[in-house]
C-alpha distance (Angstrom), angle and dihedral (degrees) to the residues before:
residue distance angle dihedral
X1 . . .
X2 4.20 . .
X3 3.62 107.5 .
X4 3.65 125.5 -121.0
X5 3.73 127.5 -121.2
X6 4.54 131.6 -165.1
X7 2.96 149.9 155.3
X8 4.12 127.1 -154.9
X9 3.62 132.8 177.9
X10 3.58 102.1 -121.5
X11 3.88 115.7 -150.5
X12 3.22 129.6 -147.6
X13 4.07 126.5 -88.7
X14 4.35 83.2 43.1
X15 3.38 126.2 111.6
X16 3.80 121.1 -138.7
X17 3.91 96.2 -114.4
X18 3.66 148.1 80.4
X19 3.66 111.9 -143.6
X20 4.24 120.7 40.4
X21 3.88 107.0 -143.4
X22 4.06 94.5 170.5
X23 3.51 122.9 86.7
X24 3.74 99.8 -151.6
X25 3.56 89.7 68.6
X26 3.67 103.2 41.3
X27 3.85 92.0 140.4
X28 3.90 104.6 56.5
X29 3.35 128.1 118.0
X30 3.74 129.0 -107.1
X31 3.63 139.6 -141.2
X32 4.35 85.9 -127.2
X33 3.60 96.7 78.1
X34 3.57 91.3 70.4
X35 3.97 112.7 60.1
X36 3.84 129.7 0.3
X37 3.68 90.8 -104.3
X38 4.18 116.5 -158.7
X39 4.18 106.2 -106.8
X40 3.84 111.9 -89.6
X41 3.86 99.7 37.1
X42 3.86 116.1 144.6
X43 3.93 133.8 -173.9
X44 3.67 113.6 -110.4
X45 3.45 107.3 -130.0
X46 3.66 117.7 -21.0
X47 4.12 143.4 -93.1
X48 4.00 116.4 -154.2
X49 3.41 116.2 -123.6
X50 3.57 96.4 -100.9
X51 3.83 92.8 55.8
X52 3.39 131.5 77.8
X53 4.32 144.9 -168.5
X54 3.71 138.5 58.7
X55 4.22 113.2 25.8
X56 3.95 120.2 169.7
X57 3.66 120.4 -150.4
X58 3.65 142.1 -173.9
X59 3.64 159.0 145.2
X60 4.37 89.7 -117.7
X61 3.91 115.2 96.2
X62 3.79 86.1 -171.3
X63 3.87 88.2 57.0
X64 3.46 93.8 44.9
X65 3.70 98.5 50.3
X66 4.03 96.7 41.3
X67 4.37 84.0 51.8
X68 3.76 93.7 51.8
X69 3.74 102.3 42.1
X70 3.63 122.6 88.4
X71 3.59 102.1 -95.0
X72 4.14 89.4 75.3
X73 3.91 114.6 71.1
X74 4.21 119.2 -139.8
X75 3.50 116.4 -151.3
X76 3.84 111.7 -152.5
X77 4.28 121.7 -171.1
X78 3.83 105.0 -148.4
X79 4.09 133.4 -163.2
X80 3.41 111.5 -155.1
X81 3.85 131.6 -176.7
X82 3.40 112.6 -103.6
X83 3.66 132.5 8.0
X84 3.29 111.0 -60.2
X85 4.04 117.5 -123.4
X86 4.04 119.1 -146.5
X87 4.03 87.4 -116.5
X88 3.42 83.7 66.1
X89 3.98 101.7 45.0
X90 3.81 87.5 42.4
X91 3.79 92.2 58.9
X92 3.95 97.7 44.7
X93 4.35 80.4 55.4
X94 3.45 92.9 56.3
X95 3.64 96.4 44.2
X96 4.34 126.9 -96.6
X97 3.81 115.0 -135.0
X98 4.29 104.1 -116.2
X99 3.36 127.0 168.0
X100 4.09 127.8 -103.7
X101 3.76 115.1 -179.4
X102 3.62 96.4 4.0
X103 4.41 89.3 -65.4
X104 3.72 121.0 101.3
X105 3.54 120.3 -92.3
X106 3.85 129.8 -164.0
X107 4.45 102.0 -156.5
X108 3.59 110.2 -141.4
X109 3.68 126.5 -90.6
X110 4.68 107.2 -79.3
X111 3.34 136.4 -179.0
X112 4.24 105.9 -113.4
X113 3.65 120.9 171.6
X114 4.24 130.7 169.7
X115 3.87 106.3 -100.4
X116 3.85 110.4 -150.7
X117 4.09 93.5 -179.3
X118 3.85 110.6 73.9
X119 3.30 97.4 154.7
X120 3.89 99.2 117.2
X121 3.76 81.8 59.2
X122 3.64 120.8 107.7
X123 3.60 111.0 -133.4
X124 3.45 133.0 -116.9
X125 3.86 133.9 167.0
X126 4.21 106.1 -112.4
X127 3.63 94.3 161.8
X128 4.10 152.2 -16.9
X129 4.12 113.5 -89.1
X130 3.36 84.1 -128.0
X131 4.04 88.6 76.5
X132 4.48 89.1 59.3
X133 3.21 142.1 -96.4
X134 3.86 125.2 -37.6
X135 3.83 122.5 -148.0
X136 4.36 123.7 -154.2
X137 3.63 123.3 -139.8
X138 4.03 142.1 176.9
X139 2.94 115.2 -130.9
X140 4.14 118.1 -178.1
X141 3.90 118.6 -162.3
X142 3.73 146.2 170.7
X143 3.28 101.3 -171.2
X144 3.63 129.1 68.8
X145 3.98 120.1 -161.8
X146 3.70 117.6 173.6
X147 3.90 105.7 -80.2
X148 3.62 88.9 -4.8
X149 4.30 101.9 150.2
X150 4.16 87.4 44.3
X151 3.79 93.1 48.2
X152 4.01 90.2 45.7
X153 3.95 96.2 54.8
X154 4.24 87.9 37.9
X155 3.54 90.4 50.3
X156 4.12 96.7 52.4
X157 3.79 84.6 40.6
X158 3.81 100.9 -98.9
X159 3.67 105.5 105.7
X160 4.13 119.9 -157.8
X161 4.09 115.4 -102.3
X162 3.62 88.0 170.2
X163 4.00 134.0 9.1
X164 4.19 122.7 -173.2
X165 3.61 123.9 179.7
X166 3.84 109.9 -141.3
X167 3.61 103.3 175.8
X168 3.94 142.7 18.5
X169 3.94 109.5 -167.4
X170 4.15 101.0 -55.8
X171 3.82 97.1 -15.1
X172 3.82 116.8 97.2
X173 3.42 153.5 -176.7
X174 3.15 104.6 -141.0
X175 4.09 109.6 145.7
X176 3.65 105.1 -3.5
X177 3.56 127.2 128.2
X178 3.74 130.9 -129.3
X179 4.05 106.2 -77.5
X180 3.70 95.2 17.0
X181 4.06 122.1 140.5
X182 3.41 126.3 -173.8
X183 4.31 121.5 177.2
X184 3.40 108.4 -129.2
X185 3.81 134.9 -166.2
X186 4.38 119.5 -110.4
């Protein structure tokens, strides 16, 4: 069988599946409704619902193991309320103590820096200017706890309004629109 390779923007209020097996959340919406995907694809790695961008599936385990492990960065563009101070980026480099499974955590040491161009952004209303100012960062990863970008910015008292991953290792974004897939050769 010859594997199968994409890449989709996911937006936001998805979840990064196919099939819902949990009755409490009969009514969310699945990653299906946009392509006929081949039988056996799989996301590689995972976006929460509230977060949105660059998601890799396909029908190789090997693929899908060798993207999520630690050897593959993920680069994640992040609105936060308020405008962010360097303290704060400083901290987030060195690494903020968060908690996974309900024990601390200290995330590794990343490279995070403001972004003032987010024009290859696709925009979407988060909030009123009435609420304050918003600041953007990059933020480039490879790890991937549970929540980990949102608990980051929370932590250094910045918390995420909006999070979009633009890159994982080679693999980018770059112009694609919310719900796009393209197949693409590994």
């Amino acid at each position: 069988m010859k594997h199968r390779y994409y890449k989709l923007y996911k937006p936001y209020g998805y979840l990064s599946q196919f099939v819902n097996n949990q009755n409490r959340r009969r009514n969310k919406k699945l990653l299906n409704q946009f392509y006929d995907f081949p039988d056996g694809i799989m996301a590689v790695g995972r976006l929460d619902e509230k977060s949105e961008g660059l998601l890799l599936l396909t029908t190789d385990g090997k693929f899908s193991n060798y993207i999520t492990s630690s050897k593959i960065e993920k680069e994640y563009h992040v609105m936060v309320d308020g405008l962010i101070t360097e303290e704060a980026i400083y901290e987030i480099q060195q690494g903020v103590e968060i908690s996974v499974n309900g024990k601390p955590y200290v995330t590794k040491p990343c490279p995070v820096k403001i972004l003032n161009d987010t024009s290859h952004i696709e925009e979407r209303f988060v909030r009123n200017e009435n609420h304050g100012p918003t600041s953007w960062l990059s933020m480039i990863l490879n790890e991937g706890k549970f929540r980990q970008v949102r608990k980051m910015t929370a932590k250094v008292g910045f918390p995420t309004l909006r999070l979009v991953r633009v890159r994982i290792g080679d693999y980018k974004l770059g112009r694609m629109l919310s719900t796009d897939v393209t197949e693409i050769n590994c």
